[in-house]
ZADO-1210 file (C-alpha; in nm, 4 decimals, padded with zeros to 6 digits):
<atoms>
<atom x="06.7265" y="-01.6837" z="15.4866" code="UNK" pos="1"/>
<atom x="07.0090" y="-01.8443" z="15.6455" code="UNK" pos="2"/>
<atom x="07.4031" y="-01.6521" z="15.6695" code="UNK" pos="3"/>
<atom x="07.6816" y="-01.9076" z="15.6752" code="UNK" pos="4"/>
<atom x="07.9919" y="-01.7659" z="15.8891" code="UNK" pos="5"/>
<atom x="08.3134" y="-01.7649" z="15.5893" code="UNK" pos="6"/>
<atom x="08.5016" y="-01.9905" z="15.8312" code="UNK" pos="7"/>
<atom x="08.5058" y="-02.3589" z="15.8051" code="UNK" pos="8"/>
<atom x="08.2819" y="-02.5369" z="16.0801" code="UNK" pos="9"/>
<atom x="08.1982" y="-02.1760" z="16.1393" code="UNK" pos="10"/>
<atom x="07.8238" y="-02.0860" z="16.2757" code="UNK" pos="11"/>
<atom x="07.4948" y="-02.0532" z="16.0672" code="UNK" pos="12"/>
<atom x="07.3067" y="-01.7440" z="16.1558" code="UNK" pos="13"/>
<atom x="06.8786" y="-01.6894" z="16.0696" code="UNK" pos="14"/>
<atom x="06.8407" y="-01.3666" z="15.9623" code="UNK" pos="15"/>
<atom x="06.4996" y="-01.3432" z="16.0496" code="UNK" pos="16"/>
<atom x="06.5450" y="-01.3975" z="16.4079" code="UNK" pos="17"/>
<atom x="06.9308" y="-01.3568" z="16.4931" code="UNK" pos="18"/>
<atom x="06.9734" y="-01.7320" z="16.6316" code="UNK" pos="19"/>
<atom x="07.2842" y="-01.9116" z="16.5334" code="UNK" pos="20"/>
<atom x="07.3563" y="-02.2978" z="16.5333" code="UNK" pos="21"/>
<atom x="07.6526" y="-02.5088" z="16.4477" code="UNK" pos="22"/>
<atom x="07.6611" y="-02.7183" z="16.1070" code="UNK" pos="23"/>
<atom x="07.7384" y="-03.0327" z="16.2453" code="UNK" pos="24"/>
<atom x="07.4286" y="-03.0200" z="16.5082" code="UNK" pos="25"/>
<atom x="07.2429" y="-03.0966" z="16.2015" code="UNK" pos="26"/>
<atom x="07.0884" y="-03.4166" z="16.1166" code="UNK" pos="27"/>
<atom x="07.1286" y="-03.4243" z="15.7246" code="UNK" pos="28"/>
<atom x="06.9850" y="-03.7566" z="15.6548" code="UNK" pos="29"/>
<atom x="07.1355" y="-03.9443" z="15.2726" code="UNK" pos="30"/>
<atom x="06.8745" y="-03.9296" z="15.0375" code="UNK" pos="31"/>
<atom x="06.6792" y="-04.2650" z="15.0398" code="UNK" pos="32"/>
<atom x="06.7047" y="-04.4050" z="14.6888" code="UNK" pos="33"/>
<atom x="06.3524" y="-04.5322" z="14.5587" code="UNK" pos="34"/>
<atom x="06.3683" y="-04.9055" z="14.5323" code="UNK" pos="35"/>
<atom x="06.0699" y="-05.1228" z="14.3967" code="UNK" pos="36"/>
<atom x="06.0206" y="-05.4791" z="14.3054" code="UNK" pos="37"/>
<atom x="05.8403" y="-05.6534" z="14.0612" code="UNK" pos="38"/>
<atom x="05.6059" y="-05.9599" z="14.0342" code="UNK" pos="39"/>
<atom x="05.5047" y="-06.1224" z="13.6960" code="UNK" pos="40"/>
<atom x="05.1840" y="-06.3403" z="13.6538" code="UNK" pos="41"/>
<atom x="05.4014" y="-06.5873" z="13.6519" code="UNK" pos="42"/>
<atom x="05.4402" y="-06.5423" z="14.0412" code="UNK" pos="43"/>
<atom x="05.8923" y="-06.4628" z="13.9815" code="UNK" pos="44"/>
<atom x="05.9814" y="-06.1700" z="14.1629" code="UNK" pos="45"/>
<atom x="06.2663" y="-05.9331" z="14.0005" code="UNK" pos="46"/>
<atom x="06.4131" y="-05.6892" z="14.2869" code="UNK" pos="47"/>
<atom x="06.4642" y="-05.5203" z="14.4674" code="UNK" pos="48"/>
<atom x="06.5708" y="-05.2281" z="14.2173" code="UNK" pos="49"/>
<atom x="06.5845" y="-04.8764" z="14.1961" code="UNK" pos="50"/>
<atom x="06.2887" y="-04.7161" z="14.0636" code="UNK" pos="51"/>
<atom x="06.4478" y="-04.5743" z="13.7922" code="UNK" pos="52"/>
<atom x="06.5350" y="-04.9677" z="13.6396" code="UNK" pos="53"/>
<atom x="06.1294" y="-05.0203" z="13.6598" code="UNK" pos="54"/>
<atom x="06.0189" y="-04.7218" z="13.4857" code="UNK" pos="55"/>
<atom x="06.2487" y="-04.7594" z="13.2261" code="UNK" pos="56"/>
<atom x="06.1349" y="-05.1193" z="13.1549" code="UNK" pos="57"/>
<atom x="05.7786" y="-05.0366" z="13.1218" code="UNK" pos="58"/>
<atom x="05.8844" y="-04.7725" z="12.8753" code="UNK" pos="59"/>
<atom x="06.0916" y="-05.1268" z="12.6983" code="UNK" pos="60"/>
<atom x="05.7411" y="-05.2794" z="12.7122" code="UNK" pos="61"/>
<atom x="05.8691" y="-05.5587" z="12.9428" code="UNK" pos="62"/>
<atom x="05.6222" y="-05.4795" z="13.2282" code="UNK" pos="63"/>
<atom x="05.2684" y="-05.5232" z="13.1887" code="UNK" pos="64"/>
<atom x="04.8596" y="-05.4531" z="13.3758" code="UNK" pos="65"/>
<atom x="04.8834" y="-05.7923" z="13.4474" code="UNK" pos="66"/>
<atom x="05.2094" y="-05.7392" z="13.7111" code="UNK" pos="67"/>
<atom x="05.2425" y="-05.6459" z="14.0479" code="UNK" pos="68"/>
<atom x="05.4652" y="-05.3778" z="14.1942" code="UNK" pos="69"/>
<atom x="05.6174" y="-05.2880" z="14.5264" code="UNK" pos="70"/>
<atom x="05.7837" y="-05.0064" z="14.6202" code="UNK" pos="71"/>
<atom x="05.8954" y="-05.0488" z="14.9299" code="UNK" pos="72"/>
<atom x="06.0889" y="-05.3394" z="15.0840" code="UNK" pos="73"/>
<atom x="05.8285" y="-05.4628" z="15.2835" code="UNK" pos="74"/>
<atom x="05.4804" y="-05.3079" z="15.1484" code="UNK" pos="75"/>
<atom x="05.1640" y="-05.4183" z="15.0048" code="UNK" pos="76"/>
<atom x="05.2195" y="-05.5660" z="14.6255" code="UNK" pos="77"/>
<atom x="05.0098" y="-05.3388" z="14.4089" code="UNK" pos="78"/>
<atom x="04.8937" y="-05.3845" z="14.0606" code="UNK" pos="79"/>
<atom x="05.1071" y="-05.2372" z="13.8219" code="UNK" pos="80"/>
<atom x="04.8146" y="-05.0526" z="13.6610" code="UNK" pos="81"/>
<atom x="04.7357" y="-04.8080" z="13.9415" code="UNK" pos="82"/>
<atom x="05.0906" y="-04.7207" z="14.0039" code="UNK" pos="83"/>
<atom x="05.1414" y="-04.6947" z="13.6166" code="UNK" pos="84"/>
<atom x="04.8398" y="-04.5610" z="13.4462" code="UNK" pos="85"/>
<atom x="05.0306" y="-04.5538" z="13.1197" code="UNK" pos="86"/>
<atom x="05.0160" y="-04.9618" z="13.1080" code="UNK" pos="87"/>
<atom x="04.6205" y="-04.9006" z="13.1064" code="UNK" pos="88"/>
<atom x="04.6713" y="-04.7287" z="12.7346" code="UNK" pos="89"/>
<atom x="04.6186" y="-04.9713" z="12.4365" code="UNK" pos="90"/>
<atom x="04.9967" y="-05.1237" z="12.3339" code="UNK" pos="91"/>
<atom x="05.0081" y="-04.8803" z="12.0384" code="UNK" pos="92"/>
<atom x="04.9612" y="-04.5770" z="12.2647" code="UNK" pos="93"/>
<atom x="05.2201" y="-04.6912" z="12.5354" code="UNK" pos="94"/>
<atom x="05.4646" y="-04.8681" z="12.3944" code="UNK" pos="95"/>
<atom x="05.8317" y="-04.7331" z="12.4122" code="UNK" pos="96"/>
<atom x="05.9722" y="-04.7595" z="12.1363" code="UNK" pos="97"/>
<atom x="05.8103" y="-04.5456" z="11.8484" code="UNK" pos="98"/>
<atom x="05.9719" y="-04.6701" z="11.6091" code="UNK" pos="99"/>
<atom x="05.8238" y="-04.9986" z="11.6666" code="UNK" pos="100"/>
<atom x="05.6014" y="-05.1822" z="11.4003" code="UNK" pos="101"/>
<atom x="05.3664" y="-05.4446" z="11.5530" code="UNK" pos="102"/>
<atom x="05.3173" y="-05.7360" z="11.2975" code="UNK" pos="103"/>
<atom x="04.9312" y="-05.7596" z="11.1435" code="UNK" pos="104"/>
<atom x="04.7914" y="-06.1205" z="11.2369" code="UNK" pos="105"/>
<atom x="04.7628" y="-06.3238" z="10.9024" code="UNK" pos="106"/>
<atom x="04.4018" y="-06.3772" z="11.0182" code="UNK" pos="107"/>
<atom x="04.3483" y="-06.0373" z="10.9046" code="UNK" pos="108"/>
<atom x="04.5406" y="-06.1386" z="10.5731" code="UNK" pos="109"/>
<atom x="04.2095" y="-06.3719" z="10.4584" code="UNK" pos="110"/>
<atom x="03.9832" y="-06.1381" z="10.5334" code="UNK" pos="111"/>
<atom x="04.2078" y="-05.8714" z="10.3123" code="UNK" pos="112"/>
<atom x="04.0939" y="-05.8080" z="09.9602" code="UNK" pos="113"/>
<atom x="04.3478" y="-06.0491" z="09.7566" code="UNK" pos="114"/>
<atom x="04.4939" y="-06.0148" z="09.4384" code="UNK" pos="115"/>
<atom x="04.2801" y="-06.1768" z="09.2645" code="UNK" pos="116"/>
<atom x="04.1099" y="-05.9418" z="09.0056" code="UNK" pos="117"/>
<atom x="04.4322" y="-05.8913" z="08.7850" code="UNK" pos="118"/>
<atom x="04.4224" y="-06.2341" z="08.5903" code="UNK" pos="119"/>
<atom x="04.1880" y="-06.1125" z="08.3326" code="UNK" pos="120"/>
<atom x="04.3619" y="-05.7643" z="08.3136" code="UNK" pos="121"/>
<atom x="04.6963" y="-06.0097" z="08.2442" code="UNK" pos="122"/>
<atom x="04.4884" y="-06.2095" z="07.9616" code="UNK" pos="123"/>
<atom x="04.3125" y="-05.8806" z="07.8348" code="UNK" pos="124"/>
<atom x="04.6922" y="-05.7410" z="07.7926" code="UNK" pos="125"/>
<atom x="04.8919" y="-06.0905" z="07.6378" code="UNK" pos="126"/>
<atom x="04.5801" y="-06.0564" z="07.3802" code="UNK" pos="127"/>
<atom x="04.6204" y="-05.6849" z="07.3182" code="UNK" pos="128"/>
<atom x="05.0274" y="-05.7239" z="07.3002" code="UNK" pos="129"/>
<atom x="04.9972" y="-06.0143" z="07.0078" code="UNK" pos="130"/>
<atom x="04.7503" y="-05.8517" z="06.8172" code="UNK" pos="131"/>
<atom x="04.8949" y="-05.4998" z="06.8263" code="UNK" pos="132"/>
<atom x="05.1101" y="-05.2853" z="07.0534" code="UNK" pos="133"/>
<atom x="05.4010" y="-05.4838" z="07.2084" code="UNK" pos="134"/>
<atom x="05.4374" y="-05.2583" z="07.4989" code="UNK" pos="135"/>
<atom x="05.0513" y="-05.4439" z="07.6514" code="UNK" pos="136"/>
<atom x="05.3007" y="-05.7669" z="07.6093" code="UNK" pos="137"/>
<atom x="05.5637" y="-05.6700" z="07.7787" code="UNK" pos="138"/>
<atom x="05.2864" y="-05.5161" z="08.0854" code="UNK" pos="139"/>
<atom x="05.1009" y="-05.8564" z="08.0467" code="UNK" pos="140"/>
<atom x="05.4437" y="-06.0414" z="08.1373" code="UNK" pos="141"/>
<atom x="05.5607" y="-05.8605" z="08.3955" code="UNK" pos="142"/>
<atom x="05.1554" y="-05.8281" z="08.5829" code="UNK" pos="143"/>
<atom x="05.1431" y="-06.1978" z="08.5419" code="UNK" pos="144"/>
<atom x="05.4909" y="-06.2713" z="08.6868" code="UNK" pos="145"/>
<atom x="05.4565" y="-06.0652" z="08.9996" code="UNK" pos="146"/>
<atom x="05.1383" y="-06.2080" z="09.0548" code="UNK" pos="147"/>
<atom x="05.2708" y="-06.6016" z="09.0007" code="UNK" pos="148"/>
<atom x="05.5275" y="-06.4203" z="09.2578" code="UNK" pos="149"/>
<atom x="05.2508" y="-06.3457" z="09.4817" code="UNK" pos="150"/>
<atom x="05.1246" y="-06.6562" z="09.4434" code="UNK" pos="151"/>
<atom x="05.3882" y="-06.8745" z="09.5604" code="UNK" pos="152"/>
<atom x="05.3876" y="-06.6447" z="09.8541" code="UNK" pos="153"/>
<atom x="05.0245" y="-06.7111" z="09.9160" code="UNK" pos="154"/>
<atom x="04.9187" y="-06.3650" z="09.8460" code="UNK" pos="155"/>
<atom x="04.7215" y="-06.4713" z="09.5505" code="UNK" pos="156"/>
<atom x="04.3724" y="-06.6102" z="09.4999" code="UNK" pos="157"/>
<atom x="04.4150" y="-07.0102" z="09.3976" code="UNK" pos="158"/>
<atom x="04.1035" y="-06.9662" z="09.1367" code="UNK" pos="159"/>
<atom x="04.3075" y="-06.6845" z="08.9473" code="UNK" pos="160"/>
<atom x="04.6255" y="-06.8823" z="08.9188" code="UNK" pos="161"/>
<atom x="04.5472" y="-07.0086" z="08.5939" code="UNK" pos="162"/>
<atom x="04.4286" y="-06.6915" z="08.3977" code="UNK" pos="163"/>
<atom x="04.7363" y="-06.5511" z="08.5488" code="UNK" pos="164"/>
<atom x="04.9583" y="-06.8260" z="08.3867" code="UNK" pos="165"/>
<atom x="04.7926" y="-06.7585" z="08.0219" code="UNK" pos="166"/>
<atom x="04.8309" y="-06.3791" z="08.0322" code="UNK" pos="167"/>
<atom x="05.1515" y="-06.4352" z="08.1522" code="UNK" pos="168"/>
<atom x="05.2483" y="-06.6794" z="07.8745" code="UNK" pos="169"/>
<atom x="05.0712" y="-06.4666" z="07.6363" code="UNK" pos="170"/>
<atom x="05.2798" y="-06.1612" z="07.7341" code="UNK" pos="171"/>
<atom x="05.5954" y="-06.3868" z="07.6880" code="UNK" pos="172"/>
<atom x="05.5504" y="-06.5153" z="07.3673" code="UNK" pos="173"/>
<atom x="05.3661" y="-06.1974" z="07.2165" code="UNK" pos="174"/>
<atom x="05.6900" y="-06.0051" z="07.3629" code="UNK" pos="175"/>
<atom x="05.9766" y="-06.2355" z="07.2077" code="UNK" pos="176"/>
<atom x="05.7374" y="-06.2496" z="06.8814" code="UNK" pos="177"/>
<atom x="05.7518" y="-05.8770" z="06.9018" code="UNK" pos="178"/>
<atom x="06.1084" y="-05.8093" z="06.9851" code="UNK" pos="179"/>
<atom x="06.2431" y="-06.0767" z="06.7249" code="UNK" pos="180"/>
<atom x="05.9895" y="-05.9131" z="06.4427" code="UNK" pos="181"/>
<atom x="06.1229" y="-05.6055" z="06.4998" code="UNK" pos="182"/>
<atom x="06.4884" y="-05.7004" z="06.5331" code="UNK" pos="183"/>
<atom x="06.4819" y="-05.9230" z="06.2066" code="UNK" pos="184"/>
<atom x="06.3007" y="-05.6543" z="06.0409" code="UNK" pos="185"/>
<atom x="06.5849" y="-05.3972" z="06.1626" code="UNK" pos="186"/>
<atom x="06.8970" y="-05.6330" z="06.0357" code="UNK" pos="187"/>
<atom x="06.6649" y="-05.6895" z="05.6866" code="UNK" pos="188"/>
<atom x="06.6555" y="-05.3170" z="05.6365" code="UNK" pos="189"/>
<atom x="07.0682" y="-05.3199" z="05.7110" code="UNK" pos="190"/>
<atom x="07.1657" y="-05.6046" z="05.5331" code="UNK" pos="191"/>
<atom x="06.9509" y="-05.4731" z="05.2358" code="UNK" pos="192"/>
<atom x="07.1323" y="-05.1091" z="05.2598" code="UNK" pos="193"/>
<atom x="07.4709" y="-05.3089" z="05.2357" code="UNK" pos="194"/>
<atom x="07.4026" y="-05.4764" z="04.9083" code="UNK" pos="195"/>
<atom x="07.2461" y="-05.2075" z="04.7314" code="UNK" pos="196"/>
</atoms>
């Protein structure tokens, strides 16, 4: 443990041993700031920068395994891997942001189950909404106009498209049958309570 003396440019004292020394026989040296730079595959060479700038990049997701790093001015280039074990994670373990969604390839979109199973629920419902219950026409026209939605986004099965049209058209008509049945039978009932 070191005693400083309370005057300025006074004498440091070791209280172990007794010996005292003057402050300004001291060699403080700056702190070196940690520079690196960085080389892409593409052989361009970004630096030199402070450390700090390079970490906080591979945390963007802008530095790679594939780049080399240097962290001194005139050292060896080094992969960025084996400075950086974090870039040797798979992209949805080290990526920086959290937040961040990565896209699904629409390769994995044909392979997906598609809708394409619906059209004969559509048909089953148009059927079940003229013959009965206007709510399954109402269902049937709004199943079969999402899926025409889907569809024209290419979300749908081609071989369905047609079933899907007829339920769809089925659940139109059977729901503007049913609505105008109803409503005509309504005013009927009104307009005969008024003459009576």
């Amino acid at each position: 443990m070191l005693e400083l003396d309370a005057a300025p440019g006074g004498s440091i004292r070791c209280a172990a041993c007794g010996h005292q020394f003057r402050p300004d026989s001291l060699s403080i040296a700056a702190p070196v700031e940690s520079i690196a730079s960085l080389r892409i595959p593409e052989g361009r060479i970004y630096g030199p920068m402070p450390l700090d700038q390079l970490e906080e990049w591979i945390c963007q997701g802008r530095v790679d395994d594939k780049c080399d790093v240097r962290l001194t001015l005139n050292g060896p280039w080094q992969s960025a891997a084996t400075i950086f074990p974090v870039l040797q994670l798979p992209p949805t373990v080290s990526s920086g942001n959290p937040f961040k969604i990565e896209p699904k390839p629409l390769a994995n979109a044909a392979s997906a189950s598609r809708l394409s199973e619906r059209g004969i629920m559509i048909v089953l419902f148009g059927v079940l909404g003229w013959v009965g219950c206007p709510v399954f026409a109402v269902l049937a026209w709004g199943m079969g106009a999402s899926d025409l939605e889907a569809h024209r986004e290419g979300r749908l099965d081609t071989r369905s498209v047609l079933i899907t049209q007829i339920g769809y058209f089925l659940g139109m008509f059977g729901a503007i049958t049913w609505a105008t049945a109803i409503l005509g039978t309504v005013l009927m009932i009104l307009l005969h309570q008024l003459t009576i």
